[in-house]
C-alpha positions in Angstrom: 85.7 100.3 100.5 83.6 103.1 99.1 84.1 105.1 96.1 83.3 108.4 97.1 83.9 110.3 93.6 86.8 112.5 91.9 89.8 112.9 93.4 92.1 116.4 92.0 95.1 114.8 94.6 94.8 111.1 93.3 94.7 112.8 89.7 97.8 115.1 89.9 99.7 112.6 92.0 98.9 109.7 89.4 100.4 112.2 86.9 103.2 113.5 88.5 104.5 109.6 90.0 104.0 108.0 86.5 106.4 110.6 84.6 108.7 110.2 87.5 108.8 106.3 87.5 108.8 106.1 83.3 112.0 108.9 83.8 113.6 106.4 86.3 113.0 103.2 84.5 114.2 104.8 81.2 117.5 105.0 83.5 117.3 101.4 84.2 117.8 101.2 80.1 119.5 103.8 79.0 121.4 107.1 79.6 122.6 110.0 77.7 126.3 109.0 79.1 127.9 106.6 80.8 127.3 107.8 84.4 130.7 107.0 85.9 132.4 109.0 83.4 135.0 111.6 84.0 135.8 114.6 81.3 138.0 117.0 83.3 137.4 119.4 80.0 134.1 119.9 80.9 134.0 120.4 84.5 131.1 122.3 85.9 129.2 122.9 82.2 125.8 124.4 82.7 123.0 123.3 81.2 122.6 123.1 77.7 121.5 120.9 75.0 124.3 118.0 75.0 123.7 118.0 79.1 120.2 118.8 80.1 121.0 119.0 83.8 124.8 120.4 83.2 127.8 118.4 84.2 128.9 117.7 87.9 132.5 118.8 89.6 134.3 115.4 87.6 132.7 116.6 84.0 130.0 113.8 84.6 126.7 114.3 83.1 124.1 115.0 85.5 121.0 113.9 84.0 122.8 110.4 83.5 123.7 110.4 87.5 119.6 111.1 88.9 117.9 109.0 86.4 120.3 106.3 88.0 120.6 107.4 91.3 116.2 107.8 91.6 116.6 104.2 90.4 118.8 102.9 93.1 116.2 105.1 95.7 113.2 103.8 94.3 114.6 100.0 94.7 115.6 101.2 97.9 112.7 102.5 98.9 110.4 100.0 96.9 112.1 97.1 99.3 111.5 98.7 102.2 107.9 99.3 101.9 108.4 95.5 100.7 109.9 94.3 104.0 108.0 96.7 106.3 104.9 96.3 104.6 104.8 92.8 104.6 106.3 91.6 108.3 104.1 94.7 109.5 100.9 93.7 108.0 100.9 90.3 109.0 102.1 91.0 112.4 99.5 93.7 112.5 96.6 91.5 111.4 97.2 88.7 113.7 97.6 91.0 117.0 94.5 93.1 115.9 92.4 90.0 115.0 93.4 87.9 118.1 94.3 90.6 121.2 95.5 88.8 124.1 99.0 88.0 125.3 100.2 87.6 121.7 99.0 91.2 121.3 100.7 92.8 123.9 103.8 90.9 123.3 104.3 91.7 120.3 103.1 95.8 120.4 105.7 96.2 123.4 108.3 94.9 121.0 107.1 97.6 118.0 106.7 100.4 121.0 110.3 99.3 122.1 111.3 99.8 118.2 109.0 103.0 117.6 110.8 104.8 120.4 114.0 105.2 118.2 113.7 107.3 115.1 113.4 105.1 112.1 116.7 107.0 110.8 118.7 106.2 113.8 117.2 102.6 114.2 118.7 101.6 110.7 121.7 103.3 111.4 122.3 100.9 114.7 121.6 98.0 111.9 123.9 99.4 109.2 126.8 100.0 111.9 126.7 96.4 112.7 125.9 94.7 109.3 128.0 97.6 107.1 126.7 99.7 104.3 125.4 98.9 100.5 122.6 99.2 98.6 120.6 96.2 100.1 121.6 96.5 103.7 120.0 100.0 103.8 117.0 98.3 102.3 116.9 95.6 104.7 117.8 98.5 107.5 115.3 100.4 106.9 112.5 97.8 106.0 113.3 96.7 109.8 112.9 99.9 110.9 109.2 100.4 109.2 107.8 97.1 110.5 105.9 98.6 113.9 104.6 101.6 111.9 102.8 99.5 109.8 102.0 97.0 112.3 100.2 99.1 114.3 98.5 100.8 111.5 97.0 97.3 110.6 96.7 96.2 113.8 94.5 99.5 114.6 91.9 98.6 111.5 91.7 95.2 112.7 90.8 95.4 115.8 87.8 98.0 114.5 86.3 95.1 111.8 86.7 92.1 114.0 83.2 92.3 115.1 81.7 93.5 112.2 79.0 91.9 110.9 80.2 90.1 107.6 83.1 88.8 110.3 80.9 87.6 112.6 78.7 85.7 110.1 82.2 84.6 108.3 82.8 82.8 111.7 79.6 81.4 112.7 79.4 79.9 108.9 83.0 78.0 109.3 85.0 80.5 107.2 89.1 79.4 108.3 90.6 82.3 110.1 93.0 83.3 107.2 90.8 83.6 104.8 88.9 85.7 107.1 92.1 87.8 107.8 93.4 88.3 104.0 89.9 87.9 102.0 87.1 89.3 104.0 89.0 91.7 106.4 92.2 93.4 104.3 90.7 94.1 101.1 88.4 96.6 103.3 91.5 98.3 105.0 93.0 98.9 101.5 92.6 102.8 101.2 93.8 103.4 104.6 96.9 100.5 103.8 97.6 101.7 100.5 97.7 105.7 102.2 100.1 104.3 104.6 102.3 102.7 102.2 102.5 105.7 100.1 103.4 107.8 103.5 106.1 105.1 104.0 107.7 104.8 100.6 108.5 108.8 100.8 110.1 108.1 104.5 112.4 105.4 103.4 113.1 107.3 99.8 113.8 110.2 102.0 115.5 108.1 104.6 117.9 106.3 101.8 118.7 109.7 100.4 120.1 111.6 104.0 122.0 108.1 105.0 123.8 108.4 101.8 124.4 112.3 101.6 126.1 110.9 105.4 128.4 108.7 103.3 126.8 105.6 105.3 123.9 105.1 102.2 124.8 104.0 99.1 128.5 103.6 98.0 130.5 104.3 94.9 130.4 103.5 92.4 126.6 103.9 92.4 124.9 106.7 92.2 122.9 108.0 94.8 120.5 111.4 95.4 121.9 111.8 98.6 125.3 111.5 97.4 124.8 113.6 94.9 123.6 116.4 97.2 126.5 115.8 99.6 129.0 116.2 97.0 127.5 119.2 95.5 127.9 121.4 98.5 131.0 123.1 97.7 130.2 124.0 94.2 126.7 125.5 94.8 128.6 129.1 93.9 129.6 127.9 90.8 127.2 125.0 89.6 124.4 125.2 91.7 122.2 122.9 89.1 124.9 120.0 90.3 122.2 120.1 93.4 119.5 121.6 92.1 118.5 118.5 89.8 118.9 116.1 92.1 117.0 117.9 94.8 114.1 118.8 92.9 114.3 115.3 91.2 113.7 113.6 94.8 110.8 116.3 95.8 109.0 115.4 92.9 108.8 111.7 93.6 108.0 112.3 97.0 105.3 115.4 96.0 103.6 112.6 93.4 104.0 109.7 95.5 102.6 111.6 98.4 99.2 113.3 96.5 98.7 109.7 95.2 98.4 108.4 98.9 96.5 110.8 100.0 94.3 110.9 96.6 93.2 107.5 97.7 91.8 108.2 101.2 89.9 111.2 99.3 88.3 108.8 96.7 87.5 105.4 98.7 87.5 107.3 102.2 89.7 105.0 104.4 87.2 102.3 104.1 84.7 104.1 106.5 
């Protein structure tokens, strides 16, 4: 892993992700209001100083609703990068390290996966185990395991014979120490890229299963949910979408220029 200098993407993206994850876990503390409640009086407020982001169709305060709703999609997403990442790298690192029948077992099985969309896969999973919070997690980290996998499996494969491997073996280094010591920490950039690209699926993937109704339920809040129920009032409140929508682009903007901030400044590992 080379550093290869300044990076204006990892820079911005650092910026941007921070302010959105300090905004998210201030929401984890504290709101404004109590999100959940209901002031018929002042339905469909605009923006002012008592409601930053206006009020919603139910006189709830909007601001209260995204910081809690980013925070159930950054759990959300955050455990399926979690799940994925994990079963994917492992799986990933054995098949790419060891090839044979093991290999080719296990990437038919990931190609068998791959060939359904990663939205539609965890939709087969939430339509037999139900919906909730951490069934779409679990859903969707499923869903993200043969990305990953063969991502790791790819950069594997490529430093299995290289040198510092080779003299790892001949000097009696155990294999997994030789898979998670010397091998991963030089597949990091490209991993950590990856993981960044991943995290922004399954945050966008949580938000359009729950603007479906088959996400998130009530009483939580939810981005998607958010954007579902805001449909009918964008003539007359259009900031009761416009928050929340620009809310979820800017995590996925920061998280995104961080990811690929990394490749620019280590260079994949190359």
């Amino acid at each position: 892993m080379k550093y290869k200098g300044h990076s204006h993407n990892f820079t911005l993206g650092l910026g941007i992700t921070v302010f959105m994850v300090a905004l998210i876990l201030l929401g984890f503390l504290w709101t404004p209001y109590e999100p959940d409640a209901m002031q018929g009086s002042l339905k469909l407020n605009a923006p002012s100083i008592l409601h930053l982001f206006g009020t919603d169709q139910f006189g709830r305060d909007i601001f209260s609703r995204v910081l809690v709703g980013a925070g159930s999609t950054l759990v959300i997403a955050a455990g399926t990068i979690l799940i994925g990442g994990l079963a994917g790298v492992a799986l990933g690192a054995v098949c790419g390290y060891f090839g044979g029948w093991l290999d080719e077992g296990v990437m038919r099985v990931c190609d068998a996966l791959a060939a359904f969309p990663s939205v539609l896969l965890a939709l087969v999973i939430i339509s037999i185990a139900g919906s909730g919070k951490y069934k779409v997690m679990v859903a969707l980290g499923i869903a993200f395991i043969p990305s990953f996998a063969r991502i790791v499996r790819g950069e594997f494969m490529r430093l299995r014979e290289a040198d510092f491997v080779i003299g790892a073996r001949l000097i009696g280094v155990p294999t997994p120490r030789i898979l998670f010591v010397h091998i991963l920490p030089n597949i990091l950039p490209s991993l950590l890229s990856s993981l960044a690209i991943g995290f922004n699926n399954a945050a966008l993937a949580e938000a359009g299963l729950s603007y479906l109704g088959i996400g998130v339920q009530p009483p939580d809040a939810s981005l998607g949910r958010m954007l579902s129920e805001s449909q009918t009032y964008l003539a007359s409140g259009v900031w009761c979408a416009a928050f929340p929508g620009v809310f979820l682009v800017l995590l996925v903007l920061g998280v995104g220029l961080l990811g690929e901030g990394i490749l620019d400044r280590f260079g994949g590992g190359r």
